[in-house]
mmCIF file of the C-alpha atoms, coordinates in Angstrom:
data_MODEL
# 
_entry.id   MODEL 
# 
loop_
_atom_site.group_PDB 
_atom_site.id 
_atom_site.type_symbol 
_atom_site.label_atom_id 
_atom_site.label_alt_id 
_atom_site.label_comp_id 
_atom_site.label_asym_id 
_atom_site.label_entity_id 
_atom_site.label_seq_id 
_atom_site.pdbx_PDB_ins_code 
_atom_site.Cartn_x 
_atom_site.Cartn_y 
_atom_site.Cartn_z 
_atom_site.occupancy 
_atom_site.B_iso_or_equiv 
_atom_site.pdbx_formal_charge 
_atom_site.auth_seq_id 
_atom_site.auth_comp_id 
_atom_site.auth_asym_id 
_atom_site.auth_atom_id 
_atom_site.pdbx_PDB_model_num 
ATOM 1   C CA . UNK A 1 1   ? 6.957   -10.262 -17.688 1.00 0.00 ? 1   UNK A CA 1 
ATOM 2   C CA . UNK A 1 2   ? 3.583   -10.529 -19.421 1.00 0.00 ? 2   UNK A CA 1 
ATOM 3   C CA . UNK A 1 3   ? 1.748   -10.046 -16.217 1.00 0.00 ? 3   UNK A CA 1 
ATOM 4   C CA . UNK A 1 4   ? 3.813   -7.306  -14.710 1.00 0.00 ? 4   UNK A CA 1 
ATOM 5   C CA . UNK A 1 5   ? 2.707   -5.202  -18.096 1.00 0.00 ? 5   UNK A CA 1 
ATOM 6   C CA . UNK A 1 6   ? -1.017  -6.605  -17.365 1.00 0.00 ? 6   UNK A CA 1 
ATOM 7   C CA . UNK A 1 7   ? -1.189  -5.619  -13.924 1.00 0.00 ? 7   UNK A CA 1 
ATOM 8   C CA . UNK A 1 8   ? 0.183   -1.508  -15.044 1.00 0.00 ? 8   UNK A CA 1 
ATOM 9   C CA . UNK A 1 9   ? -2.149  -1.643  -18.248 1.00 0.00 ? 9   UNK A CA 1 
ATOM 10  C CA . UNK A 1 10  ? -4.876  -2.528  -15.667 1.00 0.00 ? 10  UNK A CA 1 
ATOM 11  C CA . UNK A 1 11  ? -4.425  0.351   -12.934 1.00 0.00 ? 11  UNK A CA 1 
ATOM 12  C CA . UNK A 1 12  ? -3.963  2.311   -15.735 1.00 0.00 ? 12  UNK A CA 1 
ATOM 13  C CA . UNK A 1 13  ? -7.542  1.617   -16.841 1.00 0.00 ? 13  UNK A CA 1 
ATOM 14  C CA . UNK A 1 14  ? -8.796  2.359   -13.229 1.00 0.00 ? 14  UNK A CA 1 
ATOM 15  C CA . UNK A 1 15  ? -6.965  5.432   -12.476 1.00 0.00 ? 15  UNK A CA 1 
ATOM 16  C CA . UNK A 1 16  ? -8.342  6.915   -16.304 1.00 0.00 ? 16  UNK A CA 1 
ATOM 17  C CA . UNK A 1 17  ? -11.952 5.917   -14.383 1.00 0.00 ? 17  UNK A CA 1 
ATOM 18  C CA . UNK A 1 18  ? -11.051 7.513   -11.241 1.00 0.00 ? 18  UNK A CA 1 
ATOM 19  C CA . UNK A 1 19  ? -9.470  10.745  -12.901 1.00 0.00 ? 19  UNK A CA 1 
ATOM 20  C CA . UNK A 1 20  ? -12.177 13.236  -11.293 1.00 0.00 ? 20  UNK A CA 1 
ATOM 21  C CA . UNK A 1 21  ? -11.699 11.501  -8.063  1.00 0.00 ? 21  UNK A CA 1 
ATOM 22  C CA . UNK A 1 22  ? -8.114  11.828  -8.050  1.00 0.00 ? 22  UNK A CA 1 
ATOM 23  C CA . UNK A 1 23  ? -8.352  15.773  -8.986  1.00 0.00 ? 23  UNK A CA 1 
ATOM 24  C CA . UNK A 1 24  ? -10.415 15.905  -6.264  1.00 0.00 ? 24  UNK A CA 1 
ATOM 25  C CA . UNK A 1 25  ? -8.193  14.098  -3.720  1.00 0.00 ? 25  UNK A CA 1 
ATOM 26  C CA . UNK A 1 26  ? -5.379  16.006  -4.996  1.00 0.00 ? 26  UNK A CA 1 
ATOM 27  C CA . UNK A 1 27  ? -7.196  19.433  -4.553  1.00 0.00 ? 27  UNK A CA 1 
ATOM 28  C CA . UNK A 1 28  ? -8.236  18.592  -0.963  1.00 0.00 ? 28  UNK A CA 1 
ATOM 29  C CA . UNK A 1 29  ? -4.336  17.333  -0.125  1.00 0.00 ? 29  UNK A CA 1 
ATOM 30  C CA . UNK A 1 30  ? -2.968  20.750  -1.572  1.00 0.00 ? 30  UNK A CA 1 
ATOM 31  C CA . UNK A 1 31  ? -5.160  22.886  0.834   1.00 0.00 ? 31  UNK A CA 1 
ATOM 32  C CA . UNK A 1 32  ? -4.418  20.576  3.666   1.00 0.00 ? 32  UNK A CA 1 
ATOM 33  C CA . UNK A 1 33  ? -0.704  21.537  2.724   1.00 0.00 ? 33  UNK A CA 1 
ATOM 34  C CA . UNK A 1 34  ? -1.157  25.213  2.085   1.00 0.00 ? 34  UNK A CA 1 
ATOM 35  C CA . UNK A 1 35  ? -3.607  25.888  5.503   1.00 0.00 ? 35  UNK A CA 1 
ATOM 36  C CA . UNK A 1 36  ? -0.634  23.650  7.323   1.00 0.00 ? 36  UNK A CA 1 
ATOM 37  C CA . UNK A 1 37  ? 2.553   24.852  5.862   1.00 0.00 ? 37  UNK A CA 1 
ATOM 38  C CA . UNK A 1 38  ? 3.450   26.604  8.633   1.00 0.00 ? 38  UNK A CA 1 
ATOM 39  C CA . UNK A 1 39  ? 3.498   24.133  11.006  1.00 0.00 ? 39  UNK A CA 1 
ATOM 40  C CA . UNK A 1 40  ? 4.723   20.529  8.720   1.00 0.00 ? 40  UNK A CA 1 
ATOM 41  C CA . UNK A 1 41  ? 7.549   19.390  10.619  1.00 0.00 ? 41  UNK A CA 1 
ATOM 42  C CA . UNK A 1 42  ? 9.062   16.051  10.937  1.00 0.00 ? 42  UNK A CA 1 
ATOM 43  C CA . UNK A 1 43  ? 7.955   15.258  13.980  1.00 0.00 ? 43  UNK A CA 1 
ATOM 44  C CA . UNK A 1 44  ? 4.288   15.705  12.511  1.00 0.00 ? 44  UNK A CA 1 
ATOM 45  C CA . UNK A 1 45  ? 5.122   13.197  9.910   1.00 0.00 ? 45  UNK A CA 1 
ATOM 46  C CA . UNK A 1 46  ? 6.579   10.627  12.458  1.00 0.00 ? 46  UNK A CA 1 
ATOM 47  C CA . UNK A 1 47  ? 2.990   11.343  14.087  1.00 0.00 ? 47  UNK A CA 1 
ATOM 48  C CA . UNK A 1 48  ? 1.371   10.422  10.830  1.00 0.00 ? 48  UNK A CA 1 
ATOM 49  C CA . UNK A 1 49  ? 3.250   7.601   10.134  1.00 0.00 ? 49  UNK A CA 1 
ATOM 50  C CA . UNK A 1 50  ? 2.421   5.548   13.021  1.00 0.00 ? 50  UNK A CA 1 
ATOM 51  C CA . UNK A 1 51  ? -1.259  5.495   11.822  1.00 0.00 ? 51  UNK A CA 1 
ATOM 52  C CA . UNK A 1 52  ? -0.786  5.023   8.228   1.00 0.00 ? 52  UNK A CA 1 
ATOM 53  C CA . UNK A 1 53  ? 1.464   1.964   9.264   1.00 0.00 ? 53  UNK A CA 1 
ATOM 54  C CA . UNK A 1 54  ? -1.489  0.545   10.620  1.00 0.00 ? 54  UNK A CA 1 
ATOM 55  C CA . UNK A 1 55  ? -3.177  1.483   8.344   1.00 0.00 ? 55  UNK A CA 1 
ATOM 56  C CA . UNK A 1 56  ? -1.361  -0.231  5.618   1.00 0.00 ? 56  UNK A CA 1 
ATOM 57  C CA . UNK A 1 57  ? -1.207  -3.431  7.812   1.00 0.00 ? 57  UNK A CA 1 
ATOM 58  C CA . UNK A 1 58  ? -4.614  -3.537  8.517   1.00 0.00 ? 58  UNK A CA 1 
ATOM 59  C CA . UNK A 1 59  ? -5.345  -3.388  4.735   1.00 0.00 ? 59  UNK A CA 1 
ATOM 60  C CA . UNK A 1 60  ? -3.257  -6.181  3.763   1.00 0.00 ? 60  UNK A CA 1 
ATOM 61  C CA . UNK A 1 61  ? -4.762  -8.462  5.971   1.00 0.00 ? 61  UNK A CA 1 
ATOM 62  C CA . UNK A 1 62  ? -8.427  -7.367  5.004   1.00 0.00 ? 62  UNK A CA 1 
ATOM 63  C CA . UNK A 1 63  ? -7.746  -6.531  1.079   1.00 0.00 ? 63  UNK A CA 1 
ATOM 64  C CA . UNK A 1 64  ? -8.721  -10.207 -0.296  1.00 0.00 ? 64  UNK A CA 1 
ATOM 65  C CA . UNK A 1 65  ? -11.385 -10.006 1.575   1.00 0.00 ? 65  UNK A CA 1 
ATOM 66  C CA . UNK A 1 66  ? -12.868 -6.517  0.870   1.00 0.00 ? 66  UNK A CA 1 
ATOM 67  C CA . UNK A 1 67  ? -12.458 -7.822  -3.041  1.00 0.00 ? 67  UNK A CA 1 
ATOM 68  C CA . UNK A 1 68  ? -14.639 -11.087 -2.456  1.00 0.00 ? 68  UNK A CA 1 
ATOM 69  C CA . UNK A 1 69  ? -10.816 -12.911 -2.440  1.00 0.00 ? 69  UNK A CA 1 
ATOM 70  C CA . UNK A 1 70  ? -9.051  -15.056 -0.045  1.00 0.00 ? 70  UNK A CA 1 
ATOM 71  C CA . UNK A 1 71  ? -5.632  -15.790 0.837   1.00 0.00 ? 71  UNK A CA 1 
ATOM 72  C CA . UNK A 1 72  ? -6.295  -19.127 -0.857  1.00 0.00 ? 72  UNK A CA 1 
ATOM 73  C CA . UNK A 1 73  ? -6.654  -17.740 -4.210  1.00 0.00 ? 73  UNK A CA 1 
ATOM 74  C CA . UNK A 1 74  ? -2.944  -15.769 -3.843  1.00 0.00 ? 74  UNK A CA 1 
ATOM 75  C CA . UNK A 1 75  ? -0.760  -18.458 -5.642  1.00 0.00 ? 75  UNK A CA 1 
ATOM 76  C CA . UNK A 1 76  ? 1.369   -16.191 -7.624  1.00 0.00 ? 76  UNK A CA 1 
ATOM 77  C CA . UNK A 1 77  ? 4.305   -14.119 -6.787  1.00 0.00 ? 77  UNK A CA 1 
ATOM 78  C CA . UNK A 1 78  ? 2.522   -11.317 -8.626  1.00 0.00 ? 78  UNK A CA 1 
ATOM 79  C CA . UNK A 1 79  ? -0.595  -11.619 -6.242  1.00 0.00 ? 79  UNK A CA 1 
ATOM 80  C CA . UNK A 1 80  ? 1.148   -11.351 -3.341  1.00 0.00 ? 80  UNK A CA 1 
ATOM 81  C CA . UNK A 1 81  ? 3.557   -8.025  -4.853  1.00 0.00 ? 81  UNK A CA 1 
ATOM 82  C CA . UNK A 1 82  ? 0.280   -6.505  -5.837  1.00 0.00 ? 82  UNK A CA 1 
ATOM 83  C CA . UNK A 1 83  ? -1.305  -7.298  -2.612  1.00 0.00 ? 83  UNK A CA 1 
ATOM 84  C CA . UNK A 1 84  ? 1.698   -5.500  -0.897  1.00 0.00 ? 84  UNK A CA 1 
ATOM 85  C CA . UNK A 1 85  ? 1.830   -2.601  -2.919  1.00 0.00 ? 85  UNK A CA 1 
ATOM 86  C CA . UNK A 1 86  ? -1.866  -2.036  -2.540  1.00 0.00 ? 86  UNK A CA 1 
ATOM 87  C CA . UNK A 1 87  ? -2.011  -1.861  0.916   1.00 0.00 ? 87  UNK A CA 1 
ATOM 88  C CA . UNK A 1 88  ? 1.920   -0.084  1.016   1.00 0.00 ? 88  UNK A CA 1 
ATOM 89  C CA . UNK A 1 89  ? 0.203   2.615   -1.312  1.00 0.00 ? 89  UNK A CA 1 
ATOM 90  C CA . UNK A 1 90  ? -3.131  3.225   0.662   1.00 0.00 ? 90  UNK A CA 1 
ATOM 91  C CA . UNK A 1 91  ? -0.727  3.334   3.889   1.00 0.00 ? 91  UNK A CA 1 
ATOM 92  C CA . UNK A 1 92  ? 1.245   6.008   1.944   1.00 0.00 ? 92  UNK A CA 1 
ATOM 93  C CA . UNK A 1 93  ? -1.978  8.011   0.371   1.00 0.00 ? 93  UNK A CA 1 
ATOM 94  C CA . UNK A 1 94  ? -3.264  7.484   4.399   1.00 0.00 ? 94  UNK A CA 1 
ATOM 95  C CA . UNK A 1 95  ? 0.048   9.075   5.486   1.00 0.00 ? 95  UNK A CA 1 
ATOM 96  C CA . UNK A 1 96  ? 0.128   12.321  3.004   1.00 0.00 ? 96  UNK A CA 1 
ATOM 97  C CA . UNK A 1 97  ? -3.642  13.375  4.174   1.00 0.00 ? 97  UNK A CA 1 
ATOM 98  C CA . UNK A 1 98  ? -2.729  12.628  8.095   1.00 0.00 ? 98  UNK A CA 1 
ATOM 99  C CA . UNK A 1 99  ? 0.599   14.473  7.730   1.00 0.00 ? 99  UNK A CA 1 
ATOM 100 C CA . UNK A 1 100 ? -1.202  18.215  7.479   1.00 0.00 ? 100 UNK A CA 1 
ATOM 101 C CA . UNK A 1 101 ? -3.917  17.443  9.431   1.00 0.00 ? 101 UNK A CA 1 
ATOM 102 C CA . UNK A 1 102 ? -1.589  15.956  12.483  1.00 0.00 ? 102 UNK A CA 1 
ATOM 103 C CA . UNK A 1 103 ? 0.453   19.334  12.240  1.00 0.00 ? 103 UNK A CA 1 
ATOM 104 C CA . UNK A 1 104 ? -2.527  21.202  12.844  1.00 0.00 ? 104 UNK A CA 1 
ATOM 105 C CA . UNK A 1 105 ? -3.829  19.688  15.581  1.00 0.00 ? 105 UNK A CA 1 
ATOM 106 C CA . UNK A 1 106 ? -0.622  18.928  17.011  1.00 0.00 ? 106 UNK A CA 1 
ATOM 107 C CA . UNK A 1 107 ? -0.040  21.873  20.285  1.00 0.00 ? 107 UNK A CA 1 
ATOM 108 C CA . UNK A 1 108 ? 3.618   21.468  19.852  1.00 0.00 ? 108 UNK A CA 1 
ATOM 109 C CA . UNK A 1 109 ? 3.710   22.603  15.992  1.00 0.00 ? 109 UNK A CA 1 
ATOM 110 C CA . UNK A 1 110 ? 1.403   25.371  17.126  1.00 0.00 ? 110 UNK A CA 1 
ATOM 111 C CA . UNK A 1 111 ? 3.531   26.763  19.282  1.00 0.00 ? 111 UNK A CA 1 
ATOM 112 C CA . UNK A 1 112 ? 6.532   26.474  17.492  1.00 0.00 ? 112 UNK A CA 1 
ATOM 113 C CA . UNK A 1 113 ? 8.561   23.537  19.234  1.00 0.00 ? 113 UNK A CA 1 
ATOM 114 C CA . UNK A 1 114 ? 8.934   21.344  16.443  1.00 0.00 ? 114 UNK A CA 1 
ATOM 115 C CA . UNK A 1 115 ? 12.005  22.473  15.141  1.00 0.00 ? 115 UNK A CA 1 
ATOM 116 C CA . UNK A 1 116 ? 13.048  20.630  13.188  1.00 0.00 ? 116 UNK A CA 1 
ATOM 117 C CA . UNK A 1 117 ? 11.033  21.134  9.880   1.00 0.00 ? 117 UNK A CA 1 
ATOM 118 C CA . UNK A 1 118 ? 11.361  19.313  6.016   1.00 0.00 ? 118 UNK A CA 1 
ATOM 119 C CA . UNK A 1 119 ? 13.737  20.136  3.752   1.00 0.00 ? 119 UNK A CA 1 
ATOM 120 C CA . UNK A 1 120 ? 12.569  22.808  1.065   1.00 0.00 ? 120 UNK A CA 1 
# 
């Protein structure tokens, strides 16, 4: 248990580093959303998602490596759940900035054939 409260106290610490970054990130999502609301359907996300998917697999692979790590050094259950959530979270951040931007370049949502739009 003493490790699952290290591992939150420690993103915690980042994300208090990375606050103007965030803001930032989160500013730039909301006017993807607002110039795209018009057009976010699902089949724009199912677009997105095949991307981020890779996205997130190509990160877990390449993760350890991009922190000067190795597969070697993941002998803990804990590694390997932080490892995956990493790379499932990165997929997920990929997939909310792909979803607006794959609705409005997408000539279907354009012209109005995706029907079948989110849930408001």
């Amino acid at each position: 248990m003493y490790e699952i409260w290290l591992v939150l106290n420690i993103l915690y610490e980042i994300a208090l580093g990375l606050g103007p970054v965030l803001l930032a990130l989160a500013v730039v999502w909301l006017a993807l959303m607002v110039l795209a609301r018009s057009r976010l359907s699902l089949l724009a996300l199912r677009r997105a998602l095949f991307p981020a998917s890779f996205v997130a697999g190509l990160l877990f692979f390449t993760l350890p490596h991009l922190t000067q790590s190795s597969f070697d050094n993941m002998g803990y259950w804990v590694d390997w759940l932080n490892l995956l959530g990493m790379a499932l979270g990165l997929g997920a951040a990929f997939a909310l900035f792909a979803w607006p931007l794959v609705a409005l370049f997408c000539p279907a949502c354009a012209d109005g054939a995706c029907t079948t739009r989110p849930a408001r």
